[in-house]
N, C-alpha and C positions, 0 to 999 in steps of 0.2 A: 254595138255602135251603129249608129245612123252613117246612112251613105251621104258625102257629102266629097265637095273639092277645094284642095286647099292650097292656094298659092304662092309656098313659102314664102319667096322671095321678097311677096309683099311686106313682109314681117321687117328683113331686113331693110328693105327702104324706107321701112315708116320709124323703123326703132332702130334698127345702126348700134346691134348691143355691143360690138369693141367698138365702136368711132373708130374705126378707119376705113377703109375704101367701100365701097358698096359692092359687096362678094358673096351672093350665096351658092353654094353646091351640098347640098343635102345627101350624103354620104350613108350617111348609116340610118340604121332605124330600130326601134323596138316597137313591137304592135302588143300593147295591153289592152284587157276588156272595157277600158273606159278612157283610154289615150293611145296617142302613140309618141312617141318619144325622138328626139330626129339630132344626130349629131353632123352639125351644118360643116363642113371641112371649111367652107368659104369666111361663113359668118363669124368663125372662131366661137360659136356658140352652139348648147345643146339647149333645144327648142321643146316645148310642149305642145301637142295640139290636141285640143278638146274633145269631146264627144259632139261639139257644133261647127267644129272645125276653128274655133276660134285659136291662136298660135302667142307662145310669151313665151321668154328666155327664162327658162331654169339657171341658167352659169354661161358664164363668158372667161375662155381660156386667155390668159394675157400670152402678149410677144415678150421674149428677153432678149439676153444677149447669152450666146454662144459662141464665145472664143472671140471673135472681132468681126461676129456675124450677127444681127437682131434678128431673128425668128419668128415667125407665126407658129401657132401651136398647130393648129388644122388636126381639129378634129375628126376622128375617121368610124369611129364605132364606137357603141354602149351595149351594155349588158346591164341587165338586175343582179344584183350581190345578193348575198344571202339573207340581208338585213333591209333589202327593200331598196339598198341605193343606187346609185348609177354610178358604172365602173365605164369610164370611156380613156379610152386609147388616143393617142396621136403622132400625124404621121412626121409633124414639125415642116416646117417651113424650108425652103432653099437655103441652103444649097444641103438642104437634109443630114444633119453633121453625125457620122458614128459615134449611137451610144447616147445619143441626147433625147431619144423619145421615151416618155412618161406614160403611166396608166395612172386619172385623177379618179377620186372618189366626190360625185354630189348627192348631196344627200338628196331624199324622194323628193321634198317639197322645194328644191333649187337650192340655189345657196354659195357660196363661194368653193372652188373645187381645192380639194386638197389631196398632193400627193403620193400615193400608197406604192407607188414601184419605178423604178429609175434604168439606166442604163442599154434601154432598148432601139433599135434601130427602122426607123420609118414601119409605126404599128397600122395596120390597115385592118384585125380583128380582134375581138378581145371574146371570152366564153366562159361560164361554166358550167362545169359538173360535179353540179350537189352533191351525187351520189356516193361519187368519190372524191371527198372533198380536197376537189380540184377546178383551179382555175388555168385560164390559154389564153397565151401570148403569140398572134399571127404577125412576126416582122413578113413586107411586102419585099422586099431588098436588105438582107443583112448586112453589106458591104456600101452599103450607097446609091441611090442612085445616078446622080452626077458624075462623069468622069472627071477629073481621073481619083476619084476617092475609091472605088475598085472596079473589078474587071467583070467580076459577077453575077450571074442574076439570078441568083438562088435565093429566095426566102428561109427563114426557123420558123418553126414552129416548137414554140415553148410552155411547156407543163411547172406550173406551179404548187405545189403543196398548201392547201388555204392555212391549214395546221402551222405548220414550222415555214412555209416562206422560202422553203430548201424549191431551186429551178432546176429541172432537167430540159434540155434539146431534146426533143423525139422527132423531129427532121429538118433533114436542112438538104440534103444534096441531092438533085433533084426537082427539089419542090422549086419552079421558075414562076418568078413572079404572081405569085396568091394571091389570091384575092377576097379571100373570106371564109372562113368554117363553120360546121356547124357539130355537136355532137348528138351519136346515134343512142339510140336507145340499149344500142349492143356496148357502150362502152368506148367505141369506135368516135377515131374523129376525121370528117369528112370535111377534103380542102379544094377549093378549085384553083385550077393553076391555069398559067400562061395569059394571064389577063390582057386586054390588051393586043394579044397576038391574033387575028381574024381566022375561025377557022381551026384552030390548035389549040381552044379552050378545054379541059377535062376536068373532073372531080376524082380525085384518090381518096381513098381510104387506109384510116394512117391506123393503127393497133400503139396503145403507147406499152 
């Protein structure tokens, strides 16, 4: 790819892919050999942008309602699936309701997102490992962020079976506020914690 600069937000001003407020925060990203991939937490959309830095909405996450609360989804990260799609996380909207954050499936060439896992608590990474065919679920906050929904600030970090769809926890206590994963080539998955906190930032190394 050509070096070039690109100013997301323009996107959003000019195109407003949910119609609502004018919010970008480009959160996550994937970098492929002929794009990069950008899941706008602000924009409630996952962005393309070209090999000339050109930028167009792949999907646009909608708001619902949760309990007697309407939602932004706030996208937070994307990964490539095994099938070439994007598996993007989110972290959902205020007041972050336990157990309401989703991992959507868009397909490569965009398209409307549909939901392939449920129950998750404010997602801030999502991963795989082909190898072992496994996918990772980074809650940022398993309890909430907001008080008084919990006292907490310990993130999960969760393993999925891509096979059976069977989740295990490989950690949670601990892990303060994460911020992102990535996995090693040893099998190992490597998390950074304390986000947020100045100065008391680290990356672990989890063994599942």
């Amino acid at each position: 790819m050509g070096a070039y600069v690109t100013e997301i937000s323009d996107h959003e001003i000019s195109s407003n892919p949910d119609g609502n407020a004018i919010d970008s925060n480009p959160f996550g990203l994937r970098v492929l050999s002929d794009r990069v991939i950008v899941a706008d937490a602000g924009a409630n959309a996952l962005l393309q942008i070209g090999q000339f830095g050109q930028t167009t909405t792949l999907a646009v996450f909608p708001r619902r309602m949760v309990g007697p609360a309407m939602i932004d989804a706030v996208p937070t990260s994307v990964a490539v699936g095994p099938d070439g799609s994007y598996f993007v996380g989110e972290l959902t909207g205020a007041p972050f309701p336990v157990g309401a954050a989703r991992v959507y499936r868009v397909p490569a060439n965009g398209g409307t997102p549909v939901v392939v896992a449920t129950g998750f608590t404010t997602v801030i990474d999502v991963a795989f490992d082909l190898a072992r065919n496994a996918a990772y679920v980074l809650e940022h906050d398993s309890d909430g962020i907001i008080p008084p929904t919990g006292p907490g600030l310990d993130g999960r970090l969760i393993r999925i079976d891509i096979n059976t769809g069977a989740r295990t926890v490989v950690a949670s206590t601990g892990l303060v506020k994460p911020g992102g994963l990535a996995i090693g080539s040893d099998g190992a998955v490597y998390v950074t914690r304390r986000t947020g906190l100045a100065g008391l930032g680290d990356v672990v190394r989890i063994v599942p």
